[in-house]
C-alpha positions in Angstrom: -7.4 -48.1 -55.2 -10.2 -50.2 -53.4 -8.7 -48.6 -50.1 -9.0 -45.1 -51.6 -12.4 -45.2 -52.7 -13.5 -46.6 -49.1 -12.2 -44.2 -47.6 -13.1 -41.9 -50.0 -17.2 -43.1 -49.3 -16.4 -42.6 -45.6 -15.4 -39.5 -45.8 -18.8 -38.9 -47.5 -20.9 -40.7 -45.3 -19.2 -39.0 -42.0 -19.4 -35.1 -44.3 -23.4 -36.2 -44.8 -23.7 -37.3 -41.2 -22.7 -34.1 -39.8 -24.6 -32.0 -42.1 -27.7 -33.7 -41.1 -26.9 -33.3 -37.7 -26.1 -29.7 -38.2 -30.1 -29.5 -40.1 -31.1 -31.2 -37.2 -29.7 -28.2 -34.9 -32.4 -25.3 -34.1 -31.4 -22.0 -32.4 -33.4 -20.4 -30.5 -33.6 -17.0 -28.8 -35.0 -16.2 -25.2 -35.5 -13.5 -22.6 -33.1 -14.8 -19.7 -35.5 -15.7 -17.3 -38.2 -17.9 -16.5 -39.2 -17.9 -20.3 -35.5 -19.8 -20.7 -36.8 -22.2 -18.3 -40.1 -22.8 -19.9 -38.3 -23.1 -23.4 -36.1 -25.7 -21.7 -39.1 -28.1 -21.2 -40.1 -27.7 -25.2 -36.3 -28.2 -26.1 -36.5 -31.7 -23.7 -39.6 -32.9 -25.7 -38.5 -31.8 -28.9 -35.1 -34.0 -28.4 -37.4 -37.0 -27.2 -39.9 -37.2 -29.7 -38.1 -36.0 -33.2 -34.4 -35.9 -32.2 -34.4 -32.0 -32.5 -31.6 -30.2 -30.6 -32.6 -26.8 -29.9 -29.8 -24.8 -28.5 -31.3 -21.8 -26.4 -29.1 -18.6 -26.8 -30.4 -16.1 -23.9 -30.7 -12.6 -24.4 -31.3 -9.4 -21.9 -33.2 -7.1 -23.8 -35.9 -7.0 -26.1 -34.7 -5.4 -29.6 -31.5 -7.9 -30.1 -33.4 -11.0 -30.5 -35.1 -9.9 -34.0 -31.8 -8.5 -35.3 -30.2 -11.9 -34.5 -33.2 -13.3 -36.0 -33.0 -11.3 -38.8 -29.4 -11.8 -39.4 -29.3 -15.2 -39.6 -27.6 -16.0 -36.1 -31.0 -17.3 -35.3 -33.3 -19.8 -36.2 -36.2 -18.6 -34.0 -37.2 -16.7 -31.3 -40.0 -16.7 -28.4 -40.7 -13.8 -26.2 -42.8 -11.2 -28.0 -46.6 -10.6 -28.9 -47.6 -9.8 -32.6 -48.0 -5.7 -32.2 -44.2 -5.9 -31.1 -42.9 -7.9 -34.1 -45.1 -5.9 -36.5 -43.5 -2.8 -35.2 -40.3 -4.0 -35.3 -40.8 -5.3 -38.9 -42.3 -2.0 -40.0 -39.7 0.1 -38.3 -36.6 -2.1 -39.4 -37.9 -3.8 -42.3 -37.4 -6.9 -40.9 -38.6 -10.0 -42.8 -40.3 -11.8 -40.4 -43.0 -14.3 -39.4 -45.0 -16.0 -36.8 -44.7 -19.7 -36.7 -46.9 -20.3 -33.4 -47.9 -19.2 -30.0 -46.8 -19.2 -27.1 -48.6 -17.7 -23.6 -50.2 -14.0 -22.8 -48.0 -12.5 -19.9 -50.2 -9.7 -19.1 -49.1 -6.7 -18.3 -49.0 -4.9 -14.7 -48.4 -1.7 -12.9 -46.7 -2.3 -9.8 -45.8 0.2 -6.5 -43.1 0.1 -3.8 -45.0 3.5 -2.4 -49.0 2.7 -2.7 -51.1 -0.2 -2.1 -53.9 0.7 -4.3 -54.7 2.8 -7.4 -56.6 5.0 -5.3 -53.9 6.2 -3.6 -52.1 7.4 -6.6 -51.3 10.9 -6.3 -52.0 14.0 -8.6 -48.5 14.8 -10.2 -47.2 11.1 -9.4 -44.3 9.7 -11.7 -45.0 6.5 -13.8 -42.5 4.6 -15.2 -43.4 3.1 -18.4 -41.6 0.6 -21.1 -39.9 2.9 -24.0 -40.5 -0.5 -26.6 -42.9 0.0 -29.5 -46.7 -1.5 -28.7 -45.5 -2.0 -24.7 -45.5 1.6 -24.2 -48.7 1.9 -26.0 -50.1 -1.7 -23.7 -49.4 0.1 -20.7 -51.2 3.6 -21.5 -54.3 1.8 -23.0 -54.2 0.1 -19.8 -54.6 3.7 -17.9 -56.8 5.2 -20.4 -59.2 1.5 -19.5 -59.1 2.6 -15.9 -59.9 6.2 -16.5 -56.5 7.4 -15.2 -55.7 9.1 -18.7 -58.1 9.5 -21.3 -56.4 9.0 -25.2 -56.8 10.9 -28.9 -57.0 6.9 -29.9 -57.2 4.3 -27.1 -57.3 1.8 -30.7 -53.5 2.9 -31.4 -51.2 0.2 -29.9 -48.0 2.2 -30.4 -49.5 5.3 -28.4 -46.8 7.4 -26.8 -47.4 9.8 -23.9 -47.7 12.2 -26.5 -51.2 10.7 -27.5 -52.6 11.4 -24.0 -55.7 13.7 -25.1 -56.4 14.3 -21.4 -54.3 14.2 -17.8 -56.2 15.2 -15.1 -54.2 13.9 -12.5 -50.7 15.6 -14.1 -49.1 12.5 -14.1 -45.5 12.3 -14.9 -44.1 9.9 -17.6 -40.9 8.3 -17.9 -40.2 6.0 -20.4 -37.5 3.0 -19.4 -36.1 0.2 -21.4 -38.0 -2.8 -20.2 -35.6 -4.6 -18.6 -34.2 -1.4 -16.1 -38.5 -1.4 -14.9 -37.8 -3.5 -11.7 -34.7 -1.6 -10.9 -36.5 1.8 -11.1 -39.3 0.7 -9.1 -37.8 2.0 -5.9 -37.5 6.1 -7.6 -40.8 6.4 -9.4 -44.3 5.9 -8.0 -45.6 3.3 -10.5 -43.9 1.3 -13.2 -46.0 -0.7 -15.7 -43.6 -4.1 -15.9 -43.9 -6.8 -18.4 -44.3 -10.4 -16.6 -41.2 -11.4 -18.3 -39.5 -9.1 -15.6 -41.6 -8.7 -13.0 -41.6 -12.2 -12.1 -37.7 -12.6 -12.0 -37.9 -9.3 -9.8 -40.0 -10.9 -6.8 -43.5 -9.0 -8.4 -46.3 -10.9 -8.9 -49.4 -9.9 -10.7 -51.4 -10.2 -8.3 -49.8 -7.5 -6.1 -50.0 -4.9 -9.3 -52.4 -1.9 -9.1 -54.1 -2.4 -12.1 -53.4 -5.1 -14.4 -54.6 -6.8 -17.9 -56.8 -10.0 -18.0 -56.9 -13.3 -19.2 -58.8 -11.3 -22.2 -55.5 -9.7 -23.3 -54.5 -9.6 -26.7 -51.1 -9.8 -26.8 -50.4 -13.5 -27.2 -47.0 -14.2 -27.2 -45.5 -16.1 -30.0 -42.6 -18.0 -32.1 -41.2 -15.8 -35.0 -39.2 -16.7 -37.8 -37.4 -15.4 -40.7 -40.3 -15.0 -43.3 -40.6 -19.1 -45.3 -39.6 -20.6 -42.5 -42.5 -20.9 -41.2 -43.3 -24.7 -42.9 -39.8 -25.7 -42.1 -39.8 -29.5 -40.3 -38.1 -28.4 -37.7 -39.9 -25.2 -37.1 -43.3 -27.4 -37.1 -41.7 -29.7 -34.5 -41.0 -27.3 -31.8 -43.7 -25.3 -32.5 -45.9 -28.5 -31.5 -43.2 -29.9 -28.7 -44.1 -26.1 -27.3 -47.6 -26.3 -27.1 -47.9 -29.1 -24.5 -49.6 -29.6 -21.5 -46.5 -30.1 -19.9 -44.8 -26.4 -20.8 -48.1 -25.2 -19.7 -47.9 -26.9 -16.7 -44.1 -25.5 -16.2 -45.2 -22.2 -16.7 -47.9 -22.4 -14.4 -45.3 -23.1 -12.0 -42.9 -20.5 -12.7 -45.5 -17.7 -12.9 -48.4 -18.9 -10.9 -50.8 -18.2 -12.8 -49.7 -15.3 -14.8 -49.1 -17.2 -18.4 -52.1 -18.1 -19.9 -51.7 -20.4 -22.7 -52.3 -18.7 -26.3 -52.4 -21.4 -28.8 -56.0 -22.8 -26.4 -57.6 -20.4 -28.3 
């Protein structure tokens, strides 16, 4: 009987132990990329200073992260800015939250064809991200360089329909984000977020027109709405916003990630 009950409280203690370690498990969605890499660093210190194991599940595209999210597969994700979650939320009723911050990537409009904006040609095709708010980044963007001019330059999910006035008879074409680098070659100009530029052999500097360091999309951590207190959460929020991932991702983009939690 004294065997039984031993073995009985063992069987407890090992059912607890792997429970906690489970709790002590984080998931955590990416853009495959140099993102992953930067999340990498966070996941080393988070395992070093609190014994968190974040498990980084990549991803290629920029809509299946949230539904994850959403559905439970995921604990957290990093790779969007607040006007792309709340669109996603308001379109999908998605209950989500932000939890921290992460880095701005700006934006940038890139050419295989012309070396300045100048040289842009009246009818010329632009290529531009078909996601909710990137779409309307990239067109704010023009309307700001008095390329386009918009009915609301204020509207962050403007669509080419929004162009009040085209003077230059641009052409639109709107790409999922991750395809931009591969079009490059058959459009004139392609507005690309760093995310893929960077990965593609584009740097910021060489874009035609690009955002600054003033940008207001600030990348950030989202969670499934309450979760936002959770231990964990807290903990890689904080093992994120280090000098040394900011130094990482100074490496990776040189210069394009600024970090958004400074402010």
């Amino acid at each position: 009987m004294q065997k039984l009950i031993i073995g009985s409280l063992t069987a407890l203690a090992l059912a607890v132990n792997v429970a906690n370690a489970e709790a002590r498990t984080l998931k955590m969605g990416t853009v495959a990329g140099p993102e992953t890499e930067v999340m990498e660093v966070a996941a080393r210190i988070a395992k070093e200073e609190y014994g968190l194991d974040v498990e980084i599940i990549e991803f290629t595209d920029y809509v299946t992260p949230n539904a994850a999210l959403a559905d439970g597969s995921l604990d957290a994700n990093a790779y969007q800015h607040a006007p792309y979650l709340n669109a996603m939320v308001n379109d999908r009723g998605y209950d989500l939250a932000v939890a921290g911050y992460t880095f701005v990537y700006p934006i940038g409009a890139y050419s295989e064809k012309f070396d300045s904006i100048e040289d842009l040609p009246d009818g010329a095709q632009i290529a531009l991200p078909n996601d909710p708010s990137n779409e309307g980044r990239a067109l704010i963007l023009m309307h700001n360089h008095g390329l386009i001019t918009l009915n609301d330059p204020e509207n962050l999910e403007a669509t080419p329909i929004d162009i009040a006035e085209n003077p230059h008879n641009f052409r639109f074409r709107e790409i999922e984000a991750a395809q931009l680098p591969r079009v490059l070659p058959d459009v004139d100009m392609a507005f690309i977020n760093n995310t893929f530029a960077q990965p593609a052999g584009l740097e910021l500097d060489d874009a035609l027109i690009k955002e600054g360091p003033e940008s207001p999309y600030v990348n950030l951590i989202a969670v499934r709405g309450g979760d936002e207190d959770r231990e964990d959460i807290r903990q890689l929020v904080d093992a994120y916003q280090r000098d040394e991932v900011a130094a990482k991702a100074e490496e990776l983009f040189k210069g394009a990630a600024v970090p958004g939690w400074t402010e």
